[in-house]
Backbone as CSV, one residue per row, in Angstrom:
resi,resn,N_x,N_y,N_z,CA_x,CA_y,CA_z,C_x,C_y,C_z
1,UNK,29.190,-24.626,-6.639,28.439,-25.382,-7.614,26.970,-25.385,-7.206
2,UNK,25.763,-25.091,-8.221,24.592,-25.117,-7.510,24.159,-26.302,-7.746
3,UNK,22.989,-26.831,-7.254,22.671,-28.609,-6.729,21.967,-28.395,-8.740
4,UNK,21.474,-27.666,-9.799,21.532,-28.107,-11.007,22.702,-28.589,-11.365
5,UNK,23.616,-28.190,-11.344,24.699,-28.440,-11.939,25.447,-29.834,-11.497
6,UNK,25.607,-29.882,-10.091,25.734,-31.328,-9.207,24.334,-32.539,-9.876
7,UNK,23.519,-31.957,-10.015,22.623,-32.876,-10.424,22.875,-33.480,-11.554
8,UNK,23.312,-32.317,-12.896,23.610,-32.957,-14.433,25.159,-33.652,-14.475
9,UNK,25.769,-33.397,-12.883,27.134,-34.047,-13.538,26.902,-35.734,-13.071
10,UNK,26.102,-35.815,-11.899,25.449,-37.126,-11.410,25.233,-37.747,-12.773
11,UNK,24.107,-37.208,-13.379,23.465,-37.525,-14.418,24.426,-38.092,-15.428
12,UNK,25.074,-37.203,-15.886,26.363,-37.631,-16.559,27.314,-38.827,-16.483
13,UNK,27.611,-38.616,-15.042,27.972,-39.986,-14.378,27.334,-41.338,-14.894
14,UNK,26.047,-40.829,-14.466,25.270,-42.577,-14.556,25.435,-42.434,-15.991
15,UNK,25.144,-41.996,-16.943,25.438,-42.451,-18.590,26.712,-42.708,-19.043
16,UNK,27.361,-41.918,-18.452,28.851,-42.798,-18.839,29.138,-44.496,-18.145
17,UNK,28.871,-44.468,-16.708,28.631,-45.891,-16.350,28.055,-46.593,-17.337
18,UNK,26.848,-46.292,-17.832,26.059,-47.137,-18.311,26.216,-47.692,-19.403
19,UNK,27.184,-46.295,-20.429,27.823,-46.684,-21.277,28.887,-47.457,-21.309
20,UNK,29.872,-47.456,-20.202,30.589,-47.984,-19.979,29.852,-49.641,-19.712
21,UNK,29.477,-49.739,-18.845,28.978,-50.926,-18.521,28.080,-51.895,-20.539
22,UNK,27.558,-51.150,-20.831,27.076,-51.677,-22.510,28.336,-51.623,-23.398
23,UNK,29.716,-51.307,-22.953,30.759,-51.715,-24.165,31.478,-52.941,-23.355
24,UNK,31.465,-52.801,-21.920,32.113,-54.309,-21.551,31.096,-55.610,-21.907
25,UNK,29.536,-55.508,-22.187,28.372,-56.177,-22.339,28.947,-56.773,-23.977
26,UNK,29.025,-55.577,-24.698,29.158,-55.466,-26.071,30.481,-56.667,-26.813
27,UNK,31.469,-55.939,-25.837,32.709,-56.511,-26.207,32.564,-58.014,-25.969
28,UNK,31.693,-58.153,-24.541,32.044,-59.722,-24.622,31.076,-61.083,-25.404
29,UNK,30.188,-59.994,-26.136,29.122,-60.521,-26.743,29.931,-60.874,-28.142
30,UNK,30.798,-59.445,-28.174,31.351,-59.878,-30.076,32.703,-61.077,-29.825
31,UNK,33.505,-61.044,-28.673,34.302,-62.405,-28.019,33.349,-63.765,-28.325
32,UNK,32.532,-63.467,-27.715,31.439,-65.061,-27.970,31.218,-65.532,-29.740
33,UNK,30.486,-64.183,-30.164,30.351,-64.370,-31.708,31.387,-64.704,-32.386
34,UNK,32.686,-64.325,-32.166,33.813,-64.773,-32.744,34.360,-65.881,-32.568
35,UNK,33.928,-66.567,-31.177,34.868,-67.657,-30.928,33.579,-68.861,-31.418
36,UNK,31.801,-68.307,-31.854,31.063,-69.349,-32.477,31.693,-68.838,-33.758
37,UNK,31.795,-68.060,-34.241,32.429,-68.016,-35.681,33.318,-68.868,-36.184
38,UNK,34.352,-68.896,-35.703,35.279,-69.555,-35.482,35.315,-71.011,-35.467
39,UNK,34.410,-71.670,-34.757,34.128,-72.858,-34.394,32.946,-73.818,-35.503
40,UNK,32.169,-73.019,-35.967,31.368,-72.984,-36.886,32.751,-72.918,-38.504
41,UNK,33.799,-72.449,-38.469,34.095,-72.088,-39.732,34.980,-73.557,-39.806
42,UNK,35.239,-74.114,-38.549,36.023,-75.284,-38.281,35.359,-76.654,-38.626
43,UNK,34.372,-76.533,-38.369,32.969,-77.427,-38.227,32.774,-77.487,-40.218
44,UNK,32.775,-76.570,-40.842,32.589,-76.472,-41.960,33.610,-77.021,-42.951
45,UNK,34.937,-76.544,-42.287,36.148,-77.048,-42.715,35.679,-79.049,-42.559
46,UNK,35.592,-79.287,-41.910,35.573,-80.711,-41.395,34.644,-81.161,-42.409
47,UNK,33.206,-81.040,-42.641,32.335,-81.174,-43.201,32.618,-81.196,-44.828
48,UNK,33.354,-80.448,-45.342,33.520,-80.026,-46.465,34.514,-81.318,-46.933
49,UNK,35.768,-81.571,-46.247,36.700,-82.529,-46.127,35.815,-84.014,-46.159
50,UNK,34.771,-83.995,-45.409,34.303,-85.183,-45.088,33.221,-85.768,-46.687
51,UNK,32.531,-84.245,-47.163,32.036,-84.517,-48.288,33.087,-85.209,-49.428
52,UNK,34.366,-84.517,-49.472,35.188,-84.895,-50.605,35.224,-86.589,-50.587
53,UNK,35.514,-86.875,-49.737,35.988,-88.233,-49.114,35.201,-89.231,-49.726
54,UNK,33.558,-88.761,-49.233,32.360,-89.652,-49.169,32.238,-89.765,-50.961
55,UNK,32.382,-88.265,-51.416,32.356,-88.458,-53.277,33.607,-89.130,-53.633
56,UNK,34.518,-89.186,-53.160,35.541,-90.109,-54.035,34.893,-91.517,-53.387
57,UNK,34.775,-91.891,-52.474,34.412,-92.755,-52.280,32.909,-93.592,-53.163
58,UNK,31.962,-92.582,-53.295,30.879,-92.825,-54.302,31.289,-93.277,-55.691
59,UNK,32.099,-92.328,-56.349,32.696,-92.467,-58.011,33.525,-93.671,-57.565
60,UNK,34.212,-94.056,-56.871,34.699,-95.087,-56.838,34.269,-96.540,-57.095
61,UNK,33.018,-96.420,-56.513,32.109,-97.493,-56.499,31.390,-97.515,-57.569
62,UNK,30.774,-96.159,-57.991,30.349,-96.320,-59.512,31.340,-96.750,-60.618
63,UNK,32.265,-96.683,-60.610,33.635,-96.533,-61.617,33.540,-98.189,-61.179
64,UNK,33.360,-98.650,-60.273,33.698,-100.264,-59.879,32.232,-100.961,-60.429
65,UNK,31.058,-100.414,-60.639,29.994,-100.790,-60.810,30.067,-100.924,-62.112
66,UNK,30.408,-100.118,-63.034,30.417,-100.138,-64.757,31.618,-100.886,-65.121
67,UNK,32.903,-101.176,-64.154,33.225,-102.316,-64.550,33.214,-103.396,-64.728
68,UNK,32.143,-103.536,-63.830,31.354,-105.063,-63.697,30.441,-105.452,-64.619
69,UNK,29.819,-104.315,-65.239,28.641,-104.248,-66.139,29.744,-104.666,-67.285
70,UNK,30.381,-104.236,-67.511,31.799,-104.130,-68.936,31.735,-105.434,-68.848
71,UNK,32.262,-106.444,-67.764,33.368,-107.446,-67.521,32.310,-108.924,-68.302
């Protein structure tokens, strides 16, 4: 083997490391995004539930307010 050839497989080497090393980077970056995804879609769930609540609770009180006005 002449020292070009030893040299480009070095070379080679380090880019596959490197690549290697930027998909374990990658992977655990899209793990994170998923598990804020996730947590965020939960958070929304809750929120959304909590709006319904607060509007029945509002019409309720209006619906109790115009009966008073009626009475």
């Amino acid at each position: 083997m002449t020292e070009h050839t030893s040299h480009n497989i070095e070379a080679l080497e380090a880019k596959v490391d490197e690549l290697l090393a930027l998909s374990q980077r990658l992977a655990e970056e899209n793990k994170n995004l998923k598990a804020q995804l996730q947590d965020i879609k939960t958070d929304r769930s809750a929120l959304v539930e909590q709006k319904e609540h607060v509007r029945a609770q509002v019409e309720s009180m209006i619906s109790r307010l115009k009966a008073m006005e009626t009475a």
